[in-house]
C-alpha positions as a Markdown table, in Angstrom:
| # | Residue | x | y | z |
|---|---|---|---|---|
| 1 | Unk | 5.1 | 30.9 | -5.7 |
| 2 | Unk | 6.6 | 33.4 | -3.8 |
| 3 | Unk | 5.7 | 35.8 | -1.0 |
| 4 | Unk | 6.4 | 38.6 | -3.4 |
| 5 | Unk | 4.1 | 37.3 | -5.9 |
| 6 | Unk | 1.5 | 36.5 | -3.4 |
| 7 | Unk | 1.6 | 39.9 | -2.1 |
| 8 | Unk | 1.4 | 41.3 | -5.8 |
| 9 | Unk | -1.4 | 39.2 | -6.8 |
| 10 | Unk | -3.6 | 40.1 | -4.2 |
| 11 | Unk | -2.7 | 43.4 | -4.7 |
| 12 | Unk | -4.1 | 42.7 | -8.2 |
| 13 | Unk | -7.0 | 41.7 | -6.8 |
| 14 | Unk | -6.4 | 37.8 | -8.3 |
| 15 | Unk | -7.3 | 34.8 | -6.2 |
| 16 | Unk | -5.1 | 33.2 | -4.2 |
| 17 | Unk | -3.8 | 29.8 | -5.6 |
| 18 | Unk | -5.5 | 26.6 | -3.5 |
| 19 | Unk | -3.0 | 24.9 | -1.2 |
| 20 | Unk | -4.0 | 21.5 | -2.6 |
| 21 | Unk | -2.9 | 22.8 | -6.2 |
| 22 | Unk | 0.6 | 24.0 | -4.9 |
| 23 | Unk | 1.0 | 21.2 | -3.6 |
| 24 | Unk | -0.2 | 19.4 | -6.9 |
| 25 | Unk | 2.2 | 21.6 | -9.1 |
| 26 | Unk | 4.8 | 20.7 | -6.4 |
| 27 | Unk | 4.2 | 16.7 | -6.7 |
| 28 | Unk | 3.8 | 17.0 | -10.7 |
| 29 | Unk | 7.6 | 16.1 | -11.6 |
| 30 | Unk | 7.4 | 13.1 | -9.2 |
| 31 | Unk | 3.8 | 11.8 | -10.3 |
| 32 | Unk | 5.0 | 12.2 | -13.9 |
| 33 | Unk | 8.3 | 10.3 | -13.4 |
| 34 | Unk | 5.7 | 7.7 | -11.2 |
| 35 | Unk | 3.2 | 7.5 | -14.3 |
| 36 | Unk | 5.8 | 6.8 | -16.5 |
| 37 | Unk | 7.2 | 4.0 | -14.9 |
| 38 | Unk | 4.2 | 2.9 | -14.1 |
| 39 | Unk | 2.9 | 2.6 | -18.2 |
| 40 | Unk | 6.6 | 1.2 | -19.0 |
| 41 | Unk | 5.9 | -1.2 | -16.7 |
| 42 | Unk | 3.0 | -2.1 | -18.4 |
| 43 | Unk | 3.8 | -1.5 | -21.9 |
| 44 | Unk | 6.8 | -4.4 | -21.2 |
| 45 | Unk | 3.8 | -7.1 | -20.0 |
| 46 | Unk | 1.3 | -6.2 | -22.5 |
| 47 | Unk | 4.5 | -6.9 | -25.3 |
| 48 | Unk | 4.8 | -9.8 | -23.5 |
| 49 | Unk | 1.7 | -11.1 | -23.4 |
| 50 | Unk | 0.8 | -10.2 | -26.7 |
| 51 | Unk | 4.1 | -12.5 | -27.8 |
| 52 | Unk | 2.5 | -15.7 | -25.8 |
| 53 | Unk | -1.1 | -15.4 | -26.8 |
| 54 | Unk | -2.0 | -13.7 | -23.8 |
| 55 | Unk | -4.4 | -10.4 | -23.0 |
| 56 | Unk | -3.0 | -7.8 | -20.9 |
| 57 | Unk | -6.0 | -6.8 | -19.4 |
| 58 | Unk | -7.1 | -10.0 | -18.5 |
| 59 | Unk | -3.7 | -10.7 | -16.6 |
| 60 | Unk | -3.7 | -7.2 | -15.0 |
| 61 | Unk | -7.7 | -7.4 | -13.9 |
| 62 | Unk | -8.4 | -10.9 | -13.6 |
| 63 | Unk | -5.3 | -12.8 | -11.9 |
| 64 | Unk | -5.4 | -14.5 | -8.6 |
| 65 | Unk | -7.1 | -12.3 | -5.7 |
| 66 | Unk | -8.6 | -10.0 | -8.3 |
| 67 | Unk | -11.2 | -12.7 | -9.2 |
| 68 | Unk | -12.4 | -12.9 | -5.4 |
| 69 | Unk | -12.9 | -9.1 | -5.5 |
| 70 | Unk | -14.7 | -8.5 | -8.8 |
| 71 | Unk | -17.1 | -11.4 | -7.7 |
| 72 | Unk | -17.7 | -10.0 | -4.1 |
| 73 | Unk | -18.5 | -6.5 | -6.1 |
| 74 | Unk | -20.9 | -8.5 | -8.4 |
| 75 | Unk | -22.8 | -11.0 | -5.8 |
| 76 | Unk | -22.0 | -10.4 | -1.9 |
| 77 | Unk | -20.3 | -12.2 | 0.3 |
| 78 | Unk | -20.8 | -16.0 | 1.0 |
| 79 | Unk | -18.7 | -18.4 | -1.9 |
| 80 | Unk | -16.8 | -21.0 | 0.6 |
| 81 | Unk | -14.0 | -23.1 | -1.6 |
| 82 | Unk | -13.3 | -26.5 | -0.3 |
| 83 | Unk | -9.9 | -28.4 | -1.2 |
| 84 | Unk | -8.4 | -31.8 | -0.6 |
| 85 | Unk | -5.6 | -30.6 | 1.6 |
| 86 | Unk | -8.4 | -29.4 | 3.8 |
| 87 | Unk | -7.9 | -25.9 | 3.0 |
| 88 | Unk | -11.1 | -23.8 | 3.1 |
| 89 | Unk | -11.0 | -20.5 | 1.4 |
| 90 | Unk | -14.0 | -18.5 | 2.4 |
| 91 | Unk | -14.3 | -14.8 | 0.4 |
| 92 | Unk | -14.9 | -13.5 | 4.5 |
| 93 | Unk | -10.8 | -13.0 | 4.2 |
| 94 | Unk | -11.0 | -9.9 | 1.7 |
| 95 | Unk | -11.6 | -7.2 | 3.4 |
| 96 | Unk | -15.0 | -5.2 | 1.7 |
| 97 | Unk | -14.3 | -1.4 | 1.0 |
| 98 | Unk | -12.2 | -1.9 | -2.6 |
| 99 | Unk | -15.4 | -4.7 | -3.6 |
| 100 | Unk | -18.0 | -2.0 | -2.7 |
| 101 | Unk | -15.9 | 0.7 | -4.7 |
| 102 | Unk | -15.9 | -1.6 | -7.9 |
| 103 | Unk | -19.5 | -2.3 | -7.0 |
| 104 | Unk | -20.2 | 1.7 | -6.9 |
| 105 | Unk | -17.8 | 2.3 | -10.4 |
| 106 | Unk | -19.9 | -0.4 | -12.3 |
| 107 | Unk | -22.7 | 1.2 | -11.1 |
| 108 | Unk | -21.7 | 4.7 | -12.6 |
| 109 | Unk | -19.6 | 3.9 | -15.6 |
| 110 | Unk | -20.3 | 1.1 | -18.6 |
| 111 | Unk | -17.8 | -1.0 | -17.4 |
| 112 | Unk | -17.5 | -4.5 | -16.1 |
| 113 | Unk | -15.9 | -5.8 | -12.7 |
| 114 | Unk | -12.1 | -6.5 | -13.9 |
| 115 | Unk | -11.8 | -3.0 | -15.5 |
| 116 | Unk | -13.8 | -1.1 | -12.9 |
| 117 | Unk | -10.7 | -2.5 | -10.4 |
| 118 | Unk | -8.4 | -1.3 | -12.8 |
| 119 | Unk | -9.9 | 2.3 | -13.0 |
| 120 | Unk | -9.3 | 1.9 | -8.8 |
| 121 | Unk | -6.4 | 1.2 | -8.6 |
| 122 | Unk | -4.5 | 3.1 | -11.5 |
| 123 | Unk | -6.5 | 6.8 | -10.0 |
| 124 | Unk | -5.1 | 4.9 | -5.9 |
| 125 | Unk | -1.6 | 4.0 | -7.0 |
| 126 | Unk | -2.0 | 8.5 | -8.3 |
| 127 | Unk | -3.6 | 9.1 | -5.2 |
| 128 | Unk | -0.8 | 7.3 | -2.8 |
| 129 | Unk | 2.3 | 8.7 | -4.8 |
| 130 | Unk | 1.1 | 12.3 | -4.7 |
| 131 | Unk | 0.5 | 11.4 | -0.8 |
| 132 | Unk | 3.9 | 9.9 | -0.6 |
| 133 | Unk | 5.4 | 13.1 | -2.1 |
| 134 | Unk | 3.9 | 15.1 | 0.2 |
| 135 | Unk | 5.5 | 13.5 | 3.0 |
| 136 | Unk | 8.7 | 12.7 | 1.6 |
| 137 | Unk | 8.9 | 16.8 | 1.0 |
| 138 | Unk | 7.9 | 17.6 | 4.6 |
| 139 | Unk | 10.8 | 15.5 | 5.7 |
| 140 | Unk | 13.6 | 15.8 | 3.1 |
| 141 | Unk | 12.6 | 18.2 | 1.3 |
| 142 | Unk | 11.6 | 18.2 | -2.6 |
| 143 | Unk | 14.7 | 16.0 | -4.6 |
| 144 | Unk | 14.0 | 13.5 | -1.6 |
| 145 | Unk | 10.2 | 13.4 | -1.9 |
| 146 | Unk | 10.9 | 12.6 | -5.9 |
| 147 | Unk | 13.5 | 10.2 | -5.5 |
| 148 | Unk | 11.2 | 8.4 | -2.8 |
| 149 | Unk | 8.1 | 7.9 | -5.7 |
| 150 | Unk | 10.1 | 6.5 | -8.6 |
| 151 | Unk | 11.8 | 4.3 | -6.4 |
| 152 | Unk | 8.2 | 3.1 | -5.1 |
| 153 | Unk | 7.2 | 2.9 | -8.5 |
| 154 | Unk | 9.9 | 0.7 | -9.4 |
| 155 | Unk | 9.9 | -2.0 | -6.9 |
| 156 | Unk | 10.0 | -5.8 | -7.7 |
| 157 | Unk | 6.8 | -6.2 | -7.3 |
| 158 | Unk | 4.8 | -2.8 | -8.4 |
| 159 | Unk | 3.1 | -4.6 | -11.5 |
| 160 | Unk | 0.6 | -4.9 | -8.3 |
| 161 | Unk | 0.2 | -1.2 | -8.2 |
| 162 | Unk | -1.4 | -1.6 | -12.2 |
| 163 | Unk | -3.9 | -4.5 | -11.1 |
| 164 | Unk | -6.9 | -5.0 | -10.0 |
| 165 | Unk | -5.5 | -5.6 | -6.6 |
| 166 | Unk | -6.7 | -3.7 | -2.6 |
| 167 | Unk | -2.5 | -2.3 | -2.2 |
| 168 | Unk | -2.9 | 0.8 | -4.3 |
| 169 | Unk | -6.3 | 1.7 | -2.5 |
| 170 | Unk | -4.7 | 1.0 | 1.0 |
| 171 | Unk | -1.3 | 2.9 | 0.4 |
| 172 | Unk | -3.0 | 5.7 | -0.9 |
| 173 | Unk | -5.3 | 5.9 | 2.2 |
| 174 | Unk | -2.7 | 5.3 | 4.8 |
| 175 | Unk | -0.1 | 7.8 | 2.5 |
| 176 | Unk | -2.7 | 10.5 | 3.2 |
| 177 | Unk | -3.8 | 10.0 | 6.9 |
| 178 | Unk | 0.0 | 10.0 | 8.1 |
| 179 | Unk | 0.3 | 13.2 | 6.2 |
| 180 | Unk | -2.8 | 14.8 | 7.8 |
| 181 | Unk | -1.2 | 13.2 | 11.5 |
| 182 | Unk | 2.1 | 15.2 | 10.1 |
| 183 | Unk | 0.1 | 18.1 | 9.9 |
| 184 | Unk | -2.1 | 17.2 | 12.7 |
| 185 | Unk | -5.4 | 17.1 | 10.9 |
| 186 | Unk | -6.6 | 14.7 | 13.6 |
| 187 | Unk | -10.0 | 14.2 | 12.0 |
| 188 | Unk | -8.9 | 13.6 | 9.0 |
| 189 | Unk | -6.0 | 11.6 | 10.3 |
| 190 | Unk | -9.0 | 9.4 | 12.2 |
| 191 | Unk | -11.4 | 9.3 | 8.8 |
| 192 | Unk | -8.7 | 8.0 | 6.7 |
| 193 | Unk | -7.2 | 5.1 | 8.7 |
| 194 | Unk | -11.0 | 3.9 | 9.2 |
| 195 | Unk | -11.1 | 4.1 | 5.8 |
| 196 | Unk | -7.0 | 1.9 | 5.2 |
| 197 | Unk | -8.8 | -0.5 | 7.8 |
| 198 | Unk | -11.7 | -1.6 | 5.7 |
| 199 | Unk | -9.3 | -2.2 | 2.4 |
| 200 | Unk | -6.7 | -4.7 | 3.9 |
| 201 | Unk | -6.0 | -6.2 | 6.7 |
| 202 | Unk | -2.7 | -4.6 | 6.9 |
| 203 | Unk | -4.7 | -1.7 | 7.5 |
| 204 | Unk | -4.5 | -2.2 | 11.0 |
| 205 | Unk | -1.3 | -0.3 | 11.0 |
| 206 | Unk | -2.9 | 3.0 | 9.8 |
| 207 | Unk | -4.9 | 2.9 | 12.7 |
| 208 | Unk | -1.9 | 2.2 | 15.3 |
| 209 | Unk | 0.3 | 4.5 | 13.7 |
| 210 | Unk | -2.8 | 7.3 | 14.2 |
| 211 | Unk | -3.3 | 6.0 | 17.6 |
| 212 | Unk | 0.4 | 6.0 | 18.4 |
| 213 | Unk | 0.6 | 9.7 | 17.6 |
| 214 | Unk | -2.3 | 10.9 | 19.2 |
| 215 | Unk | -1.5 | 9.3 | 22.4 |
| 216 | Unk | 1.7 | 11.1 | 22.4 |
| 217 | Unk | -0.1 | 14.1 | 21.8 |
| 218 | Unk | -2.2 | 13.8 | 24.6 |
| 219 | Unk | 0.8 | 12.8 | 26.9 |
| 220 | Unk | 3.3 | 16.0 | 25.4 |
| 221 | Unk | -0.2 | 18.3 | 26.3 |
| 222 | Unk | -0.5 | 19.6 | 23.2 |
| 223 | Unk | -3.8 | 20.4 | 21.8 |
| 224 | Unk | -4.8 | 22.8 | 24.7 |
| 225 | Unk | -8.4 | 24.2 | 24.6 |
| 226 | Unk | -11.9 | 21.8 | 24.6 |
| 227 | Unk | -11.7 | 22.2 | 20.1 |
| 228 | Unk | -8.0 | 20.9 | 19.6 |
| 229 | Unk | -8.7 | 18.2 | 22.5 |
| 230 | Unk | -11.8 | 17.1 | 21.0 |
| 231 | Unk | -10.0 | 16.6 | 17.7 |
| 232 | Unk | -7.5 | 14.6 | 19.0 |
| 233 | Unk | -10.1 | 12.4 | 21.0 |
| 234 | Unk | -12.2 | 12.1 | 18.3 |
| 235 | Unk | -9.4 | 11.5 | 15.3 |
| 236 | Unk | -8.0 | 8.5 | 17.8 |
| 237 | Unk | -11.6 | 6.8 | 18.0 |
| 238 | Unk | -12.5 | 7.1 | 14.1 |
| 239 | Unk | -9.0 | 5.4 | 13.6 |
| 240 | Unk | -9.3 | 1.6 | 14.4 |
| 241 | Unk | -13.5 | 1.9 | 13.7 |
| 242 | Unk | -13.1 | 0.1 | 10.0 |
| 243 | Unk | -10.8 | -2.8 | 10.8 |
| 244 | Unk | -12.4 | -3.7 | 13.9 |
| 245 | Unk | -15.8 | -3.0 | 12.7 |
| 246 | Unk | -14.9 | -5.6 | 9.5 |
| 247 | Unk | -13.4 | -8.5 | 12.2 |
| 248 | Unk | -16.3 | -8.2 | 14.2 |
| 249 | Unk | -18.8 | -8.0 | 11.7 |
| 250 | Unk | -17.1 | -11.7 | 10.2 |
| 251 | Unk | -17.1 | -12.8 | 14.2 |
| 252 | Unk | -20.8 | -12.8 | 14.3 |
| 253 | Unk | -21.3 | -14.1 | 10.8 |
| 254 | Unk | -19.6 | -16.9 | 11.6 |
| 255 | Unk | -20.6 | -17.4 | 15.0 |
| 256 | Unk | -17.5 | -16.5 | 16.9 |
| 257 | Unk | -17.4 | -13.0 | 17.5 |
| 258 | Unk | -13.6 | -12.3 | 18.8 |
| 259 | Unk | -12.3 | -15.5 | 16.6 |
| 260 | Unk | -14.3 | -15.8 | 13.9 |
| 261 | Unk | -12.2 | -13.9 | 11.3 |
| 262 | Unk | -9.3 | -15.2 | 12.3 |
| 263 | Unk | -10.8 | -18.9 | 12.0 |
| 264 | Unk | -11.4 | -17.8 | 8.6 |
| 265 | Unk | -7.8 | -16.7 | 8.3 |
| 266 | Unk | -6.5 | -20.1 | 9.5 |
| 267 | Unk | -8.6 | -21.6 | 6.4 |
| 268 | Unk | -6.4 | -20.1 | 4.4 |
| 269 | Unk | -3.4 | -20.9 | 5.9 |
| 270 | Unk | -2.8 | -17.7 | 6.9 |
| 271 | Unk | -1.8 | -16.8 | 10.8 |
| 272 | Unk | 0.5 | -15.0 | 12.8 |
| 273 | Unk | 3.5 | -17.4 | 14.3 |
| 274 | Unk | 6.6 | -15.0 | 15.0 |
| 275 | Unk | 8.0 | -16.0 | 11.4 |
| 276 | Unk | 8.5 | -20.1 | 12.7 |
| 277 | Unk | 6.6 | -20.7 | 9.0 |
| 278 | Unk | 8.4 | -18.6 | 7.2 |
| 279 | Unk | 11.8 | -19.8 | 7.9 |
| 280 | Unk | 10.8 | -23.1 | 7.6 |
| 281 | Unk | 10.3 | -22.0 | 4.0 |
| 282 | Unk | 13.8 | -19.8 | 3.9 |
| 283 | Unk | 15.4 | -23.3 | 5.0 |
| 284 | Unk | 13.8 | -25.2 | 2.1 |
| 285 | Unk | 14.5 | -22.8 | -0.3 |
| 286 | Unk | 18.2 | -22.2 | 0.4 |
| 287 | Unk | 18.5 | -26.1 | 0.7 |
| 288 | Unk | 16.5 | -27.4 | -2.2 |
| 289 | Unk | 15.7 | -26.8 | -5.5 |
| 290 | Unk | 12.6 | -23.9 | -5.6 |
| 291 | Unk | 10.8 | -21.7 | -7.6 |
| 292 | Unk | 12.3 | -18.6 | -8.8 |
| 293 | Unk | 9.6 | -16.7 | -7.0 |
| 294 | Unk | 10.0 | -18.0 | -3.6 |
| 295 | Unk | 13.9 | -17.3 | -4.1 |
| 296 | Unk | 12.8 | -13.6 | -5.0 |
| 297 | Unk | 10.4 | -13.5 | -2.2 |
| 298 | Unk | 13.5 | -14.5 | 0.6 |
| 299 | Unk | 15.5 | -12.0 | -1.0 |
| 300 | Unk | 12.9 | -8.5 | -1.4 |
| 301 | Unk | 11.9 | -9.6 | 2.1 |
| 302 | Unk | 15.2 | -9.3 | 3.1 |
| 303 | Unk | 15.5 | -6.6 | 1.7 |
| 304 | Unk | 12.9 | -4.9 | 3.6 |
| 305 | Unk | 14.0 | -6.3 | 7.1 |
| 306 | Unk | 17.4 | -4.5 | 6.2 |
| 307 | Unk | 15.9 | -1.3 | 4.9 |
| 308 | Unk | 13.6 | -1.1 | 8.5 |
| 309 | Unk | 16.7 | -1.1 | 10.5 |
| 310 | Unk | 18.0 | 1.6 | 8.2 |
| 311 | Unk | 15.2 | 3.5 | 8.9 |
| 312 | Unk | 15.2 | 3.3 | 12.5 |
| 313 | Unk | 19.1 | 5.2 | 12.5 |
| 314 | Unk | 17.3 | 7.5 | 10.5 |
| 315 | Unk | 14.7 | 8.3 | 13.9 |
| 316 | Unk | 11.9 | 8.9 | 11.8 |
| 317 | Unk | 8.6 | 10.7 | 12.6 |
| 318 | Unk | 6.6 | 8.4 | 15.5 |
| 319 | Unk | 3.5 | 7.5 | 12.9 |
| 320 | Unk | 6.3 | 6.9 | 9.9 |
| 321 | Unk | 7.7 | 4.3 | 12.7 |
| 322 | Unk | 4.9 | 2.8 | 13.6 |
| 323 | Unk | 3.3 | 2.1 | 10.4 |
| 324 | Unk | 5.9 | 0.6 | 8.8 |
| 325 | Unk | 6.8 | -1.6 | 12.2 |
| 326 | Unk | 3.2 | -3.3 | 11.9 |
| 327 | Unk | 3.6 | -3.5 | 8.4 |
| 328 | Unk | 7.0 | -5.5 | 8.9 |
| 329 | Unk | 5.8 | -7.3 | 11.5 |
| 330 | Unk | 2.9 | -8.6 | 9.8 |
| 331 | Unk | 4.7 | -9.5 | 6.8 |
| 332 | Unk | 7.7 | -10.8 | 8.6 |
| 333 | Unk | 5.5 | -12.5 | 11.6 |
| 334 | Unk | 3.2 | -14.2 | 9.5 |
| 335 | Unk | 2.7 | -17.8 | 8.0 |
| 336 | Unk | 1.3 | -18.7 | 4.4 |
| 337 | Unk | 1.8 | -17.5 | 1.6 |
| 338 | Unk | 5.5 | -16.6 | 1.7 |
| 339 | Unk | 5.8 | -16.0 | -2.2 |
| 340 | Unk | 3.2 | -12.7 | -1.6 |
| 341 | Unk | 5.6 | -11.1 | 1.2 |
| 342 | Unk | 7.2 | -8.7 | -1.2 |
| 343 | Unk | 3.4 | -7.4 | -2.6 |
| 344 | Unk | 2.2 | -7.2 | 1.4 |
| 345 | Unk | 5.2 | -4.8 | 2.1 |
| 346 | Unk | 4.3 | -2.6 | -0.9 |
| 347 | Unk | 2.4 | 0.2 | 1.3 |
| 348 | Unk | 5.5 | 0.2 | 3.5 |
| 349 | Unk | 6.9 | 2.9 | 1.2 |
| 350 | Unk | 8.5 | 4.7 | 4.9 |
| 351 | Unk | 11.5 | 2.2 | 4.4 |
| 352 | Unk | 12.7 | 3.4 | 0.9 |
| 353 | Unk | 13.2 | 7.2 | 3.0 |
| 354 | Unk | 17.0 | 5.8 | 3.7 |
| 355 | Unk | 17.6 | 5.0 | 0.0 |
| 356 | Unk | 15.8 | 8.3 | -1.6 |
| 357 | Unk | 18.3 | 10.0 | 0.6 |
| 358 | Unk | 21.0 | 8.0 | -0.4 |
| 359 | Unk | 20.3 | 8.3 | -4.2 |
| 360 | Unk | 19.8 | 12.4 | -4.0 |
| 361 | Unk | 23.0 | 12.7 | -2.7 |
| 362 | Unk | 24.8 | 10.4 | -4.6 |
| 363 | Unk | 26.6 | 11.3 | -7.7 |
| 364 | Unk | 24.0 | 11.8 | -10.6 |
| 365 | Unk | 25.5 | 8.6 | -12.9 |
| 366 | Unk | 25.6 | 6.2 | -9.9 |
| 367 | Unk | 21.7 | 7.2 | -8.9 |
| 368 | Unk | 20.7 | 6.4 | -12.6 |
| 369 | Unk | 22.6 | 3.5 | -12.3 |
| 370 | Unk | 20.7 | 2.2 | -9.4 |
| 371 | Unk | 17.3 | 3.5 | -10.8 |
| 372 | Unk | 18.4 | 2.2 | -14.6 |
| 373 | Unk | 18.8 | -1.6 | -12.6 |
| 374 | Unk | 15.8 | -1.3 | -10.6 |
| 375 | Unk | 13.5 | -0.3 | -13.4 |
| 376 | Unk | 15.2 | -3.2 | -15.1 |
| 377 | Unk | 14.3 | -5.3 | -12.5 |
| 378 | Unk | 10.7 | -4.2 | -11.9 |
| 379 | Unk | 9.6 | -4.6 | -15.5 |
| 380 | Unk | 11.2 | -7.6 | -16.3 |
| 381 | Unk | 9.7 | -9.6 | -12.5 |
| 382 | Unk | 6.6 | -7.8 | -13.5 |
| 383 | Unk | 6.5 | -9.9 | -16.5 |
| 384 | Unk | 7.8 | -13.5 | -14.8 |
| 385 | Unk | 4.9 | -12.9 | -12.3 |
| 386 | Unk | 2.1 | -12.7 | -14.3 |
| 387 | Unk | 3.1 | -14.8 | -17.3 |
| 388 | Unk | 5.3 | -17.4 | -15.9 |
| 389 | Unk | 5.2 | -17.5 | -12.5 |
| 390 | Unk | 3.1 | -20.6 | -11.3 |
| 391 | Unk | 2.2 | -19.0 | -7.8 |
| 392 | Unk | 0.4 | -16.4 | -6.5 |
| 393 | Unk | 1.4 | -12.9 | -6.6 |
């Protein structure tokens, strides 16, 4: 809406339209085009799954992690799973804000656990992309911010964003609290990233991207005056409250307050080991016969490392940096489960910035070339993930 109109409405004597629906309005080409390759997605694995006896719903709310949350929501913490290879999976390892939402959601609606988390995650996945928007527009303006939410709804591995699964619910929070440190909403900033740090335990990076930014604030001097000061304080405190709060919490559960979560971590052959465990899968997969997955796995991971250090020529925003550094760290840093590296760097939606730039300044048939191949390739991994993949997403 223009200033003219403005001016000529309240003339009229009409209400003023709410920023959050201009901004909705804004977002509503780029949330459509997001919803729509979001159900394509879908629409491919339910055909699927149909063909080979299977249920849709049952893949998309019941597969691997999805399980642990939905029985968390039902019974509380305390199922310990005890394997040959001396692996000991304790449910301490999922982090409890997306259990307690399913909890809350079954509580309100006639729904069981599995579609409760599906509820979550398809209203998170709406949540994080209008979020995303929003700060693609700030940077790049609006062709960039819509370009930047297809392409996150058509990475390899978004068939997570449709499950009952904790990414959608993080994403969405951190997509919103580096938009409020954008627009220095400090409180809010602080609130949300307490809130990304009690969904995952990538969360963390929410909560230094927040503290990153307010600590530069602080040394630039902005924020002069006791109010502004006090916001900034105060939205730097609230920040890391949920993830440390959650790790201490599973410290003195088990008896070990500073090591306790990670001991639980370890159980699951999960640590951080500067990537030695990961490339000691990259050398068996590029030497020897593998899974497909793993294969895919090397190469989106890749992928990512690549896009990061696009992203850094780019010089983006300090809390954009930040954030997506933890994230990559984490992912790139850490041991276990090399086959879900892909899904843990699906918040790090910063690092498709250089390639929604790219694509709106490309000639128009080469960017729906690129789009046309990675839609392509998003619905048909989605598929091989869930129906014939035999690891873990």
């Amino acid at each position: 809406m223009s200033a003219e109109t403005l001016d000529h409405a309240a003339s009229a004597g009409a209400r003023p339209v709410p920023r959050w629906r201009a901004a909705l309005h804004r977002a509503a080409p780029a949330l459509g085009l997001f919803a729509a390759a979001r159900l394509t997605g879908m629409v491919a694995l339910a055909a699927w799954a149909w063909h080979v006896g299977r249920s849709p719903r049952a893949l998309l709310a019941t597969s691997w992690d999805s399980l642990w949350y939905t029985r968390i929501a039902a019974h509380g913490y305390g199922r310990t799973l005890y394997w040959p290879d001396g692996m000991v999976q304790s449910d301490l390892a999922f982090f409890p804000l997306y259990p307690a939402l399913v909890r809350a959601t079954t509580a309100l609606l006639p729904v069981a656990g599995g579609t409760a988390g599906l509820v979550l995650s398809w209203a998170s996945a709406g949540a994080a992309a209008w979020g995303i928007y929003l700060i693609g527009e700030r940077l790049h303006g609006r062709a960039t911010a819509t370009v930047l939410v297809l392409l996150w709804g058509l990475l390899p591995h978004s068939i997570v964003l449709s499950m009952a699964y904790t990414e959608p619910v993080m994403t969405a929070f951190a997509a919103w609290a580096l938009y409020a440190v954008l627009t220095r909403r400090w409180l809010w900033a602080g609130a949300l990233a307490a809130l990304a740090g009690l969904s995952r335990p990538s969360g963390i990076a929410v909560a230094a991207a927040v503290l990153a930014a307010t600590a530069y604030e602080l040394w630039q001097g902005r924020g002069r005056g006791r109010p502004g000061l006090a916001a900034v304080w105060a939205g730097a405190a609230l920040a890391p409250l949920g993830w440390t709060g959650y790790v201490l919490w599973v410290g003195m559960r088990t008896g070990d307050v500073l090591g306790g979560y990670f001991a639980v971590q370890e159980g699951w052959s999960s640590r951080f080991d500067l990537g030695i465990g990961a490339l000691r899968v990259v050398r068996t997969v590029v030497t020897a016969p593998t899974h497909f997955g793993f294969g895919m796995a090397m190469l989106i991971t890749g992928a990512g490392v690549l896009l990061f250090a696009l992203m850094l020529l780019d010089r983006p925003p300090l809390p954009l940096l930040v954030y997506t550094a933890v994230l990559v760290l984490i992912t790139v840093g850490g041991s276990g489960f090399f086959e879900s590296k892909p899904r843990f760097l699906l918040p790090a939606f910063p690092l498709l910035l250089p390639l929604a730039r790219a694509l709106t300044k490309a000639r128009p048939r080469a960017a729906i070339v690129v789009v046309a191949a990675l839609a392509g390739l998003s619905f048909g991994y989605g598929v091989y993930a869930l129906t014939l993949a035999p690891m873990a997403l």
